[in-house]
PAFI-275369 format. One record per atom (N, C-alpha, C): residue in one letter; atom name; z, x, y. Coordinates in nm, 3 decimals. Example, Ala and Ser with C-alpha at 12.3 -4.5 7.8 and 13.67 -1.06 7.14 Angstrom:
<pts>
 type atom      zz      xx      yy
    a    N   0.780   1.319  -0.569
    a   CA   0.780   1.230  -0.450
    a    C   0.780   1.320  -0.330
    s    N   0.708   1.285  -0.225
    s   CA   0.714   1.367  -0.106
    s    C   0.787   1.290   0.003
</pts>
This chain:
<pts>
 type atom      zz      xx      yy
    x    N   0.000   0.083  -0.119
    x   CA   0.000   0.000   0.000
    x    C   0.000   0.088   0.125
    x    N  -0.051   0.045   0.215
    x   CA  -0.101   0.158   0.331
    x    C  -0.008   0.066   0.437
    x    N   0.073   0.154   0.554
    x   CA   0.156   0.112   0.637
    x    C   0.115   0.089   0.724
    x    N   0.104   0.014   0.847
    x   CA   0.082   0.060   0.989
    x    C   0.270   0.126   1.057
    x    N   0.227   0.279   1.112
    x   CA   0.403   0.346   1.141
    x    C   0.384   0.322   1.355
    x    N   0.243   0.345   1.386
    x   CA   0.201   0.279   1.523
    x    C   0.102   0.269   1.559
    x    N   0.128   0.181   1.711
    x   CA  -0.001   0.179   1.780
    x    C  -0.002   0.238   1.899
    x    N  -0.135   0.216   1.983
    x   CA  -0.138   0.236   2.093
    x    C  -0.253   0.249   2.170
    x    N  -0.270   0.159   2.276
    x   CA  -0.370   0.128   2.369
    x    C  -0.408   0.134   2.492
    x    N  -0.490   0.179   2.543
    x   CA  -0.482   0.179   2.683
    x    C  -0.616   0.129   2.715
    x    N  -0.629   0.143   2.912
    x   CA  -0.798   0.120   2.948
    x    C  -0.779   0.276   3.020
    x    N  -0.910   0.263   3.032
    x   CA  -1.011   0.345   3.122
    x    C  -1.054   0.271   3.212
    x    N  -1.067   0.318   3.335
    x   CA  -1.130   0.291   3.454
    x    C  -1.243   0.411   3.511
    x    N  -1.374   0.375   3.536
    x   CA  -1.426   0.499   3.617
    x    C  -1.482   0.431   3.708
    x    N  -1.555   0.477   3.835
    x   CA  -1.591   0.462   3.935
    x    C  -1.710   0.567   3.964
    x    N  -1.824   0.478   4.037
    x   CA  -1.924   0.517   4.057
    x    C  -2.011   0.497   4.177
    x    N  -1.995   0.508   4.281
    x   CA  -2.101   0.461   4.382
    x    C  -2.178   0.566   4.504
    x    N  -2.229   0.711   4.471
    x   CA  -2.326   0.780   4.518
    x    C  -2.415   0.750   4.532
    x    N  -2.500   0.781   4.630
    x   CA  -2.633   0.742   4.630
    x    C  -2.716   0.859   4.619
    x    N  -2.871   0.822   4.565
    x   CA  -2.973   0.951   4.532
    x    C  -2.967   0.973   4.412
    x    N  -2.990   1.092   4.318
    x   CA  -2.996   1.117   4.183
    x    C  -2.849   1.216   4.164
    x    N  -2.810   1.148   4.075
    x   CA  -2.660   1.240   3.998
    x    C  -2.638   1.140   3.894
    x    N  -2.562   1.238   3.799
    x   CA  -2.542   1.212   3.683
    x    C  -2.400   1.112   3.636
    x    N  -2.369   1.079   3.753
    x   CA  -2.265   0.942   3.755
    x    C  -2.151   1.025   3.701
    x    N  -2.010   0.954   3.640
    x   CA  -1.852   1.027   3.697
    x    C  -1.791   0.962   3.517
    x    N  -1.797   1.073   3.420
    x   CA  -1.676   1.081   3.329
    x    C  -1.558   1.072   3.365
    x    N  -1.517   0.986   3.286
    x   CA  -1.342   1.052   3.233
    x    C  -1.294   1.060   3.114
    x    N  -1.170   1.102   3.083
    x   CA  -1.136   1.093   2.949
    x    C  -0.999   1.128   2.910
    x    N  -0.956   1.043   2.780
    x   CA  -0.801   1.050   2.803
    x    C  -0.797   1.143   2.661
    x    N  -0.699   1.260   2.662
    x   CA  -0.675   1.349   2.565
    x    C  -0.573   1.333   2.468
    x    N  -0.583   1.222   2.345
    x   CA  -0.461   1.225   2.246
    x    C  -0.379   1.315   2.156
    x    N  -0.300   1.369   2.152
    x   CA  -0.209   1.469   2.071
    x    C  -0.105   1.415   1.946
    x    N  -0.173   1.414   1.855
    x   CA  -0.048   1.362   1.789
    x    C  -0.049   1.417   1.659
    x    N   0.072   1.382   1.549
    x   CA   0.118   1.456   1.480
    x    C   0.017   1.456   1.384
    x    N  -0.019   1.507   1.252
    x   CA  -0.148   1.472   1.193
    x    C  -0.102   1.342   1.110
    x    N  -0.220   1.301   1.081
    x   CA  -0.197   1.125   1.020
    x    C  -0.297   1.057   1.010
    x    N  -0.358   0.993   0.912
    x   CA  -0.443   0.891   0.912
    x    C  -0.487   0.781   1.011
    x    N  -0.577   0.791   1.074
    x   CA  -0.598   0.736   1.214
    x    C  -0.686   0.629   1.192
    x    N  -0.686   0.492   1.259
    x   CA  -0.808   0.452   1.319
    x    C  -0.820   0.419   1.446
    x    N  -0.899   0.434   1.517
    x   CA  -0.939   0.418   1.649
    x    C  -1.070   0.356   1.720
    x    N  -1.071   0.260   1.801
    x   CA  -1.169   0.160   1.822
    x    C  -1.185   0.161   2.005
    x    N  -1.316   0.166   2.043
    x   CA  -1.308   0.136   2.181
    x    C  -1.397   0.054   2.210
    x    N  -1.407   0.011   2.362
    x   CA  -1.533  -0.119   2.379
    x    C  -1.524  -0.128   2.523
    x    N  -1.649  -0.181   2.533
    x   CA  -1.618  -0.137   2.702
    x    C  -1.577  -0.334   2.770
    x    N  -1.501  -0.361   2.857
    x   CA  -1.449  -0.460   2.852
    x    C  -1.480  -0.516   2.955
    x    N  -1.556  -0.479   3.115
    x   CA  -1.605  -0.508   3.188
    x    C  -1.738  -0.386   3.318
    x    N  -1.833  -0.413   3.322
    x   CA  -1.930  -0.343   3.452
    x    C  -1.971  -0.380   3.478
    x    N  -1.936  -0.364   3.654
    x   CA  -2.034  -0.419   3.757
    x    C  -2.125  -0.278   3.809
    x    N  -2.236  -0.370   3.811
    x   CA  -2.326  -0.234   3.847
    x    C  -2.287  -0.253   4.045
    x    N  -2.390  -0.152   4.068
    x   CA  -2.420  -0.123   4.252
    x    C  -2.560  -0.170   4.244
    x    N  -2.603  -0.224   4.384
    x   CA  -2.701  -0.265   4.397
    x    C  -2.797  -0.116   4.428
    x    N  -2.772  -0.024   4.395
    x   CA  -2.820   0.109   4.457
    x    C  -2.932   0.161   4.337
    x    N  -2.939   0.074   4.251
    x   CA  -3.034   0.110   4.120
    x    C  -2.979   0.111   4.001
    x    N  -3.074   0.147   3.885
    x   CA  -3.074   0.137   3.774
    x    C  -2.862   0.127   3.730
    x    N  -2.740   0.070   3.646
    x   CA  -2.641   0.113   3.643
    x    C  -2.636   0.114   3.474
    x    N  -2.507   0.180   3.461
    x   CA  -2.508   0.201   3.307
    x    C  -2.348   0.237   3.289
    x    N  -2.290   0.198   3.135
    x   CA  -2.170   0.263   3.111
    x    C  -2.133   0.303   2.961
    x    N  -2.072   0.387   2.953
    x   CA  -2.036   0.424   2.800
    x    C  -1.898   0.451   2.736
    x    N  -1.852   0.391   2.700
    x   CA  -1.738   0.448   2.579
    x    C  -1.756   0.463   2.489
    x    N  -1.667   0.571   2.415
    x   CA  -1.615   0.623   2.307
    x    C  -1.512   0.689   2.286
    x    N  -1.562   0.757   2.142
    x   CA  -1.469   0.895   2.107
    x    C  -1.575   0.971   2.120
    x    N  -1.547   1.042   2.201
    x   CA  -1.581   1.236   2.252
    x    C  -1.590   1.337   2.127
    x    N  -1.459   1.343   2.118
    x   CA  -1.461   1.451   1.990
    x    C  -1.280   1.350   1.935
    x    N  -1.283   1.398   1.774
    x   CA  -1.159   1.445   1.768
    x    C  -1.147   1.567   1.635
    x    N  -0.993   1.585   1.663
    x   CA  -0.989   1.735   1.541
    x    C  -0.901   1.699   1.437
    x    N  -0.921   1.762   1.305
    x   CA  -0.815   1.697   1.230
    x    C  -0.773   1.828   1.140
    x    N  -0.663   1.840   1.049
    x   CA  -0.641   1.948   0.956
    x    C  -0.667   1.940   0.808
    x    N  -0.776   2.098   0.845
    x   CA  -0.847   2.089   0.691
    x    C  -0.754   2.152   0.598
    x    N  -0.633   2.248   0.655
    x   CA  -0.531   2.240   0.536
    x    C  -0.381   2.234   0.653
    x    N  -0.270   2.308   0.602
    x   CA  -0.144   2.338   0.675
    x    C  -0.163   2.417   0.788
    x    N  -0.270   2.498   0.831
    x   CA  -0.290   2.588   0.928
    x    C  -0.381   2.558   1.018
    x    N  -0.478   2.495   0.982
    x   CA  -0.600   2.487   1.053
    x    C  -0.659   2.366   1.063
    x    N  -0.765   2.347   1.177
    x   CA  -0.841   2.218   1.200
    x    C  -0.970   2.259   1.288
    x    N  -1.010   2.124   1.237
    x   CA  -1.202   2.129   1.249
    x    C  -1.214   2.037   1.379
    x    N  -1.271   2.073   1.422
    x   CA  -1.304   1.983   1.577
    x    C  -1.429   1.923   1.543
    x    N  -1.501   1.731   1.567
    x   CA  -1.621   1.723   1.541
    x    C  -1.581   1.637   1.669
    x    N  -1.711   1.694   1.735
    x   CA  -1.743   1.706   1.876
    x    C  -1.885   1.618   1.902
    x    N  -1.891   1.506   1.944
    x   CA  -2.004   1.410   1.936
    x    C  -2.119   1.444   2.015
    x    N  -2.089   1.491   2.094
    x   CA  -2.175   1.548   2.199
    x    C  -2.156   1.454   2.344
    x    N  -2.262   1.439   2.405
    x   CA  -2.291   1.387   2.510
    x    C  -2.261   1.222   2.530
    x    N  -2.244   1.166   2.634
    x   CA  -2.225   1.035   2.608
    x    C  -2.339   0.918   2.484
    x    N  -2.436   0.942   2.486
    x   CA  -2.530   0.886   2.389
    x    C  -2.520   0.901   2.281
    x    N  -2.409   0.982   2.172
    x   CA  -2.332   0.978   2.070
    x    C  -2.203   0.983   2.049
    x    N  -2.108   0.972   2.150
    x   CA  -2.031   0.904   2.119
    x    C  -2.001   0.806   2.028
    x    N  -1.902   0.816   1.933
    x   CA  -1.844   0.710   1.823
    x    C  -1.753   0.602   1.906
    x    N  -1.820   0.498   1.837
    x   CA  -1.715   0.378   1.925
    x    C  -1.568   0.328   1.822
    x    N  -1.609   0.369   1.663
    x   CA  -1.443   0.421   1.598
    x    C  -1.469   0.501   1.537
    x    N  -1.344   0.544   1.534
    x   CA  -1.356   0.681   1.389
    x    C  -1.189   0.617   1.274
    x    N  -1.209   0.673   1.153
    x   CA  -1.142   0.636   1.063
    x    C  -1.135   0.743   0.996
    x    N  -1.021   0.840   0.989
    x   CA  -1.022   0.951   0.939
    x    C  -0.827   0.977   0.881
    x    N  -0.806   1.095   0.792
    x   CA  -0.712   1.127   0.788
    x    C  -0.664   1.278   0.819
    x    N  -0.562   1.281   0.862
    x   CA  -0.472   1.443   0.924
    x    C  -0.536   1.459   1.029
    x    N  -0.600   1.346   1.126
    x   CA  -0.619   1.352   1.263
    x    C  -0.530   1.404   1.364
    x    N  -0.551   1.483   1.472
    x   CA  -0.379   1.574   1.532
    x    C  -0.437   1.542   1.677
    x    N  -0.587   1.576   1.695
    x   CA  -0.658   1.497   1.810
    x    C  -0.710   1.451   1.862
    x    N  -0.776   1.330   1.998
    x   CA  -0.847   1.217   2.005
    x    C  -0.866   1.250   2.130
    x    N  -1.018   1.251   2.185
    x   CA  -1.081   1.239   2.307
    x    C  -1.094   1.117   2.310
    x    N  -1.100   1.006   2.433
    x   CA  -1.139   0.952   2.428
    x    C  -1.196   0.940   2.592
    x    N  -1.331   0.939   2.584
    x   CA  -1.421   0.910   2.743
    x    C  -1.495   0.790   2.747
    x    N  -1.478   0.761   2.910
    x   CA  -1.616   0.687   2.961
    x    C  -1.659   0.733   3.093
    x    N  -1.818   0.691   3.080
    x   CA  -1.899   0.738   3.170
    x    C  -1.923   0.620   3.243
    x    N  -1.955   0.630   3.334
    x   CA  -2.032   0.511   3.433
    x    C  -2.142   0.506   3.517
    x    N  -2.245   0.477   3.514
    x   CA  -2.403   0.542   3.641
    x    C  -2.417   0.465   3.716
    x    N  -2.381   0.427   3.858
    x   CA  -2.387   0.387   3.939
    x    C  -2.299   0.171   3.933
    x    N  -2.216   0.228   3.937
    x   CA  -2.106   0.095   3.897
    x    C  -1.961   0.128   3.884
    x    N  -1.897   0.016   3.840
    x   CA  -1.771   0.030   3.803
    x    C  -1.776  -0.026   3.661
    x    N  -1.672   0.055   3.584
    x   CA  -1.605  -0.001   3.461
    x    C  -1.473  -0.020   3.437
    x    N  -1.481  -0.111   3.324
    x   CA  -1.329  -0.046   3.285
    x    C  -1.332  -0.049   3.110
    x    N  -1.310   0.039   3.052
    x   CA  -1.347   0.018   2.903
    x    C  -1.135   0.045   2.849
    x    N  -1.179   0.001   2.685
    x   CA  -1.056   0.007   2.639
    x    C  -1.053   0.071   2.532
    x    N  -0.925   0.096   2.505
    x   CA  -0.932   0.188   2.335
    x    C  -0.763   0.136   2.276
    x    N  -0.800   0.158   2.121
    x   CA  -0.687   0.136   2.064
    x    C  -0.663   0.226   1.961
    x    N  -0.564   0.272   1.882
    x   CA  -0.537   0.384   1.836
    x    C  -0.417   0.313   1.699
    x    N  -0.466   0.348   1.554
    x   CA  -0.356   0.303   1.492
    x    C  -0.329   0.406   1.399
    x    N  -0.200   0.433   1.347
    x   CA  -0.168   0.534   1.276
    x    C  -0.142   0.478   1.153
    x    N  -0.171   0.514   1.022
    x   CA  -0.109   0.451   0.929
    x    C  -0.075   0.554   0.811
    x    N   0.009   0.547   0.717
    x   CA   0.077   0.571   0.612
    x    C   0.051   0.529   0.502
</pts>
């Protein structure tokens, strides 16, 4: 039987309103935790674009790292916002990126985080 031991959730907010060509405004929240069987889910929960052109937004998971034995861990690193994972389901997870991007708008995206046993 598999436990849930916690949770935990937050939002993201980014902000966006330059004008001309740029590559719009990341953020990202950095999780630390003990190693453990993880799942983690994000979604983006509201964007308003700018009337200034084309707008766009992204969440995910960034990267996270987990331990391949008692000493060590593997970082898998998604890349750029356009692969980003929107969950991951893994075990001896220790850490969790989690970003969003925004191109010319506002967002606010969310994430949730469960540990289980």
């Amino acid at each position: 039987m598999i436990t849930i031991l916690g949770e935990r959730g937050a939002f993201l907010i980014a902000k966006h309103s330059e004008r001309g060509y740029t590559g719009g405004v990341s953020v990202s929240e950095e999780l630390n935790i003990a190693p453990a069987l993880v799942a983690v889910h994000t979604g983006l929960a509201r964007f308003v674009g700018t009337v200034d052109g084309p707008g766009g937004a992204t969440v995910g998971i960034s990267s996270f790292a987990f331990m391949t034995d008692e000493n060590q861990s593997k970082t898998v690193d998604f890349g750029n916002e356009d692969k980003w994972e929107t969950a991951v389901y893994h075990a001896r997870v220790n850490k969790v990126t989690i970003s969003a991007h925004v191109h010319r708008g506002e967002m606010k995206a969310w994430w949730f985080l469960q540990v289980w046993a």
